[in-house]
C-alpha positions as CSV (number, residue, x, y, z in Angstrom):
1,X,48.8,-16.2,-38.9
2,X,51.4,-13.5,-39.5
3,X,48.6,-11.2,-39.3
4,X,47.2,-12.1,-36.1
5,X,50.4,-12.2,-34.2
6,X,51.1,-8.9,-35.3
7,X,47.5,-7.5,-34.0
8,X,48.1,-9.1,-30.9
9,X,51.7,-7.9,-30.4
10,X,50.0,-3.8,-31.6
11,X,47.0,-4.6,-28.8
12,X,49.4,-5.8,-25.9
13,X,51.6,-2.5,-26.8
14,X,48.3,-0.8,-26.8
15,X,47.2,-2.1,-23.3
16,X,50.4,-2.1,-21.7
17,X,50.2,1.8,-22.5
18,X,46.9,2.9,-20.9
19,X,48.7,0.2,-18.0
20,X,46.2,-2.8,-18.5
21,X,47.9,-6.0,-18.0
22,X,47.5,-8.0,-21.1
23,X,46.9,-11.4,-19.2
24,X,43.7,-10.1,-17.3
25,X,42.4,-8.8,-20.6
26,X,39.7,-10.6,-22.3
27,X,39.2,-9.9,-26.0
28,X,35.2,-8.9,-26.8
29,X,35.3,-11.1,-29.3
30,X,36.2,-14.0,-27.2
31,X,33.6,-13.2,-25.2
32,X,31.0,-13.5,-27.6
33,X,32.8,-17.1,-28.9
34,X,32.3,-18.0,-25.3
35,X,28.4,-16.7,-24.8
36,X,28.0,-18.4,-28.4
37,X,29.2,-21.9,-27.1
38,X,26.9,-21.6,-24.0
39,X,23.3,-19.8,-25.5
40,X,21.7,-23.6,-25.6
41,X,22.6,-24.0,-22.1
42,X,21.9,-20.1,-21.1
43,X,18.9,-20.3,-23.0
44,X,17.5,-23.9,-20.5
45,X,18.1,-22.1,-17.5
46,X,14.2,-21.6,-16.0
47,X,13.3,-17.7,-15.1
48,X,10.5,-18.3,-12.7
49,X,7.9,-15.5,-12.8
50,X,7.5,-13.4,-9.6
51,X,4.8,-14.5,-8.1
52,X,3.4,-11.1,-5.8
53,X,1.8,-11.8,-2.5
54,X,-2.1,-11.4,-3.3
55,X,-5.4,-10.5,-1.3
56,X,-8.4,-9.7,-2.8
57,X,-11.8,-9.2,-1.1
58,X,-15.1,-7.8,-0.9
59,X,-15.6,-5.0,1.1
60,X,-19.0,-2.6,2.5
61,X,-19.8,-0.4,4.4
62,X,-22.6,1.2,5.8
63,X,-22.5,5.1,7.4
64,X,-24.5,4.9,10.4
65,X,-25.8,8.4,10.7
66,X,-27.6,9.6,14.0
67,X,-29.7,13.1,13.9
68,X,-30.9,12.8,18.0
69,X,-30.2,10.7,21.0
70,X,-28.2,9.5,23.4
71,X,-23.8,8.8,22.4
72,X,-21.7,6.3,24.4
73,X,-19.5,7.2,26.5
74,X,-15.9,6.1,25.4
75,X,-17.4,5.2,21.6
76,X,-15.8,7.3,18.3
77,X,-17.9,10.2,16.4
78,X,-17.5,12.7,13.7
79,X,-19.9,15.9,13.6
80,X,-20.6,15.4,9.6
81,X,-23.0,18.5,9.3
82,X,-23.1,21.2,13.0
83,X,-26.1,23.0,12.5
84,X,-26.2,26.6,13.9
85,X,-27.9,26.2,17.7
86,X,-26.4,22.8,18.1
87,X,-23.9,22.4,21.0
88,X,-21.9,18.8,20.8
89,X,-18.8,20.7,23.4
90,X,-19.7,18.9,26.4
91,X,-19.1,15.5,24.9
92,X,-15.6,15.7,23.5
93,X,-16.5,17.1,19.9
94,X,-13.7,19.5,18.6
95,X,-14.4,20.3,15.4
96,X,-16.5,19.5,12.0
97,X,-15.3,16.2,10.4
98,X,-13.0,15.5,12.7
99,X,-13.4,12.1,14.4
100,X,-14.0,12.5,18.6
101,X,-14.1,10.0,21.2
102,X,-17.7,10.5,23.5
103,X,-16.9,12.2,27.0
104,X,-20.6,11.9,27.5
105,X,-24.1,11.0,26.4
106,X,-26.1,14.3,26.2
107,X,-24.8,17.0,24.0
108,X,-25.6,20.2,25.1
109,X,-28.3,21.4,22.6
110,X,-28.7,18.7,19.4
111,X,-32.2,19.5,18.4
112,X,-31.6,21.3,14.8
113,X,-31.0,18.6,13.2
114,X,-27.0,17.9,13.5
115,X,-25.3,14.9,11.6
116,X,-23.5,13.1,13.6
117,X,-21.7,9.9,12.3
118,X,-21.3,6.6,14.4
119,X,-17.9,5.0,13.6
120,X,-17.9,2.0,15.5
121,X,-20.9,1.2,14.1
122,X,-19.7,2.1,10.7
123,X,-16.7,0.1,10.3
124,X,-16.2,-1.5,6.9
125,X,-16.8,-5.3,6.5
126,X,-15.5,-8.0,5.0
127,X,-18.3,-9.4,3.3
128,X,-15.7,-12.0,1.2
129,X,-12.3,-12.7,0.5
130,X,-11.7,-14.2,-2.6
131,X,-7.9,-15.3,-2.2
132,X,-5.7,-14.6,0.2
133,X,-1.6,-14.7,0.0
134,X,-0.8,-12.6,2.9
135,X,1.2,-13.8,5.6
136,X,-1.3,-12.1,7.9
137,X,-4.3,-10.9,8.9
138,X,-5.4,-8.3,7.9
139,X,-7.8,-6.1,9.5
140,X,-10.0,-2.8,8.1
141,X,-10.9,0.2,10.5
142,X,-10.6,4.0,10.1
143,X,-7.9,5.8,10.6
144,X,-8.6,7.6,13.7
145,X,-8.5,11.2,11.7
146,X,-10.9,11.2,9.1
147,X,-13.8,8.7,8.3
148,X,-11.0,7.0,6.1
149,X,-11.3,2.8,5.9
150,X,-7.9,1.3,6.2
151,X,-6.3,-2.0,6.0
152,X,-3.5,-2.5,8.4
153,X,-0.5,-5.2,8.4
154,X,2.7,-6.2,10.1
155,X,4.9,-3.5,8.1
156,X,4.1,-5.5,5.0
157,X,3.4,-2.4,2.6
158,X,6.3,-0.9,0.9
159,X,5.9,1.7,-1.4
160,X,7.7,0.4,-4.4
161,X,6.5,-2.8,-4.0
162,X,2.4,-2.2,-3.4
163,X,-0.1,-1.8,-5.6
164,X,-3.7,-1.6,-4.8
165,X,-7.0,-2.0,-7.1
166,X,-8.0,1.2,-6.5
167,X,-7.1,4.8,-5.2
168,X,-5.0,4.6,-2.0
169,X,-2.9,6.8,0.1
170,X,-0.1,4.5,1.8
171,X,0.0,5.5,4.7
172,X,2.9,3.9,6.1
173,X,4.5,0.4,5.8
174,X,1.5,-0.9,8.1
175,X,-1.4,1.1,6.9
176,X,-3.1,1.6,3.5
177,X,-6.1,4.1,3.2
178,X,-8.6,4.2,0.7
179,X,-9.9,6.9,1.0
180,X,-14.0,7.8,2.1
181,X,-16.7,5.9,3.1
182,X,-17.4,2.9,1.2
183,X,-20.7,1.2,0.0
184,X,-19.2,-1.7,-1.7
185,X,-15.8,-2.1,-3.2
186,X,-13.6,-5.1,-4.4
187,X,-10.3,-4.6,-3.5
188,X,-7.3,-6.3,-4.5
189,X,-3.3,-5.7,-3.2
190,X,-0.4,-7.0,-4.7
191,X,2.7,-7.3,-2.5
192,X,6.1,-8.1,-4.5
193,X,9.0,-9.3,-2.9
């Protein structure tokens, strides 16, 4: 007992000192006594897993590609292959691979076999969702630059916190992109809180 009150007359020396008042001070070794006395309890508590906000689904698509004819007026293209002779100006193209919105129906000159993709009419499907967690619907289309499919949400997507079944650029907090054209994918996002 001798021994003890003289350790904790040399540690209240000690912490008065380095200017630590010695009744805030808690001793490690009391602390442990204390987590000791409470592990059964600390050990009942439930952790509850986080549960992610799921969606999973099968999607297609199918690249509608036109070599002659008419375009609609108001309707989305992309010049995939211009062929030398070919003339799309007139109707709103700009350039190769860049999506265009039809000014007209009758190109110029498209008689050398140009490829020209319709993206209205290639717009992904949902052909089934397996599960669905969201707190929204969710909706695929392109993204208005490229012939990229993209699934867009109510600024659902954070970085950090989304992870996709497959490569994806996020685009923002509302739109994901996978990337090209699709012929059939399951795809599955995991949102967690």
């Amino acid at each position: 007992m001798k021994n003890l009150n003289r350790q904790n007359k040399k540690l209240t020396q000690s912490l008065l000192r380095r200017g630590i008042d010695p009744n805030n001070f808690v001793r490690v070794q009391d602390l442990i006594s204390i987590i000791n006395e409470l592990e059964d309890e600390i050990n009942a508590i439930p952790i509850l897993p986080i549960e992610p906000l799921k969606y999973k689904a099968i999607i297609s698509q199918t690249v509608i590609y036109l070599y002659s004819g008419l375009l609609v007026v108001g309707q989305k293209y992309i010049v995939d292959v211009l062929e030398a002779g070919d003339d799309f100006t007139n109707v709103g193209y700009v350039s190769t691979g860049v999506i265009f919105t039809a000014t007209g129906t009758t190109p110029t000159n498209w008689s050398n076999d140009s490829i020209v993709v319709d993206v209205f009419e290639s717009q992904p499907i949902i052909d089934n969702v397996i599960f669905d967690t969201l707190p929204l619907t969710v909706s695929w289309g392109d993204d208005g630059v490229g012939f990229s499919t993209i699934l867009e949400s109510a600024g659902l997507f954070k970085a950090e916190k989304t992870f996709f079944s497959t490569e994806f650029t996020l685009l923002n907090d509302d739109l994901i992109s996978i990337g090209t054209e699709l012929s059939y994918l399951q795809v599955t996002i995991e949102v967690y809180p």
